[in-house]
N, C-alpha and C positions, 0 to 999 in steps of 0.2 A: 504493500500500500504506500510506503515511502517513497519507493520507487517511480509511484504512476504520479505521485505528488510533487516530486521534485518537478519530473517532465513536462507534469502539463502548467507550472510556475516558469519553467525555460521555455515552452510555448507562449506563454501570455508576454514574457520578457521581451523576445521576438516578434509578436505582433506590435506591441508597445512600442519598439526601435521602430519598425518599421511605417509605424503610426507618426514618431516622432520625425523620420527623413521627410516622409510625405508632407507632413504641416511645414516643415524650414524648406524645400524645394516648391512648395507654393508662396507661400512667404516672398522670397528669392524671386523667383518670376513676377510675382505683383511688384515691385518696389523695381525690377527693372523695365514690366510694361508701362509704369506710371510714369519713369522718367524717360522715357518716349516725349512725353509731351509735359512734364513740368520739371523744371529743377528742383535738386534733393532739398532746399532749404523752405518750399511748400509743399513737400508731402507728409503727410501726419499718422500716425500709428493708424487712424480710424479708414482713413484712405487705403492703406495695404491691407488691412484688415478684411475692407467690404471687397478691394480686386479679388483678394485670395477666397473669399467667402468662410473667414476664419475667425474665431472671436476674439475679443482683446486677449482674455485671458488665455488662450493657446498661444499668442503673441508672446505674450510675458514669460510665462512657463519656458520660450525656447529662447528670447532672447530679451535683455536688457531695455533697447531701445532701439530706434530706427539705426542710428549711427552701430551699433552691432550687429543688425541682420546687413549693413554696406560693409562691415567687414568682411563679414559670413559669404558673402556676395562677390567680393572682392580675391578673396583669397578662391573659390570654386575659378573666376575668370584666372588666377595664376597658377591652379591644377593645370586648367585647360591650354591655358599655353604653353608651360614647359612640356606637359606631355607631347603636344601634338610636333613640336618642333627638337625634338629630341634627337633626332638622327638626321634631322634636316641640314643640307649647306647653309653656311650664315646668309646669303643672299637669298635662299629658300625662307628662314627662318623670318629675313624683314618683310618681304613680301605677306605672309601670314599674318603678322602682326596687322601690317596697313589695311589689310584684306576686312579681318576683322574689326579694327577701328573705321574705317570706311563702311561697314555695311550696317554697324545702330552708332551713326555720326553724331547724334543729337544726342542718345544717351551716352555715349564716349564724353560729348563736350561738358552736358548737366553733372559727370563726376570728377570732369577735370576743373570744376571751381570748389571742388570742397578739400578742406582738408583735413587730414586725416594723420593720426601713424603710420598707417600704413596708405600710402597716397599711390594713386594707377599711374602715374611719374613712375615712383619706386618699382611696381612691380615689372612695368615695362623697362626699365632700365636694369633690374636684375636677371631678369631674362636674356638678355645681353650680356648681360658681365658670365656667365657659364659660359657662355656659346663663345664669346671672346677671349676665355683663358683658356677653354678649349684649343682655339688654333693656333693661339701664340703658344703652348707646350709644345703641340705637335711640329709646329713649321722647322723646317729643314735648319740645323744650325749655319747654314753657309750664309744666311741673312742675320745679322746682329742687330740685336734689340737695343733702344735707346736707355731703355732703362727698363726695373724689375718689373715685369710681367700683370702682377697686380695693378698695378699705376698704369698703365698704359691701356689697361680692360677697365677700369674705373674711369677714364677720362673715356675714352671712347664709348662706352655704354653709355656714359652721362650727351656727351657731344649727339649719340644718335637720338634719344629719348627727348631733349631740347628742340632739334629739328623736326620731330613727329610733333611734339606739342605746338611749334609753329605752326607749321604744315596746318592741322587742325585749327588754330589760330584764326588763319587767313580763308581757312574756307574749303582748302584742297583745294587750291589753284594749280600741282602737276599728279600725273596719273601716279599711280603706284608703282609703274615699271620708272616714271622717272625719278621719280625717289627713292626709290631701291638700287637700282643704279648710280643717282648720287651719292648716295650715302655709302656706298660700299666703295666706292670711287677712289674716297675721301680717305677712306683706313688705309694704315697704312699696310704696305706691301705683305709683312709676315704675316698679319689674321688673315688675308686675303689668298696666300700662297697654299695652305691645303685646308679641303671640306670635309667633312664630317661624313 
């Protein structure tokens, strides 16, 4: 009898989890359909709430506040970009990035005025620093580095994430091949020398 007890307690535990993903992955979707069309600094717990069809208090129970479900949020969009660009070439890798900054542009923009700890600057920019200490390890030593490795993937991850926040800025005024292009251009010779 303890036995059928335990089980069907790690049953309920399991549906519970699974009840819990489902309430923060609606959550997550409402709060990025709304910022479709409002910035994060007018959307109100009661707003994600009525998208998600979710009550306050399921709200509360999974997270703090709005500013914690855009972490919650925040950190799933830097699951999905390191995964996806993980064995990509770095010129693969920027192109991805723009792709999907380019394709929810308005909600890209409505999160690049908040700030945060953890700010979509930072993520995209550390997203870059892997992928760029990546090839400067690897590139052929017949090319000498100006200096240590670190330093030169910090500058240049910052340098690329700077030009994307312009870019975005201004509107996208060049295509994504030509800023991928530019921007790879720009790096110097050894990240550029071998891909991934």
């Amino acid at each position: 009898v303890l036995f059928v007890f335990q089980g069907e307690k790690s049953m309920v535990k399991n549906n519970q989890d699974l009840r819990v993903q489902k309430t923060k992955r609606a959550l997550a979707t409402s709060l990025l359909t709304l910022l479709k069309v409002n910035p994060f600094n007018k959307i109100t717990v009661n707003d994600v709430c009525t998208e998600a069809l979710v009550s306050r208090s399921a709200f509360y129970a999974n997270f703090k506040d709005k500013y914690d479900l855009l972490s919650f949020c925040l950190e799933i969009f830097k699951k999905n970009l390191l995964e996806e660009s993980e064995e990509m070439p770095f010129t693969d890798h920027l192109r991805n990035v723009l792709n999907k900054i380019q394709k929810d542009i308005i909600v890209f923009k409505n999160l690049m005025m908040i700030n945060l700890d953890m700010s979509l600057a930072e993520i995209i920019r550390n997203s870059f620093l892997e992928d760029l200490e990546h090839n400067l390890k690897t590139c052929p030593k017949a090319l000498p580095l100006p200096g240590p490795i670190e330093i030169i993937a910090a500058y240049c991850s910052s340098a690329i994430t700077n030009a994307i926040m312009y870019w975005v800025s201004k509107n996208m005024p060049y295509t994504i091949d030509e800023m991928a292009h530019c921007l790879t251009a720009l790096l110097p010779e050894q990240i550029t020398c071998s891909g991934k």
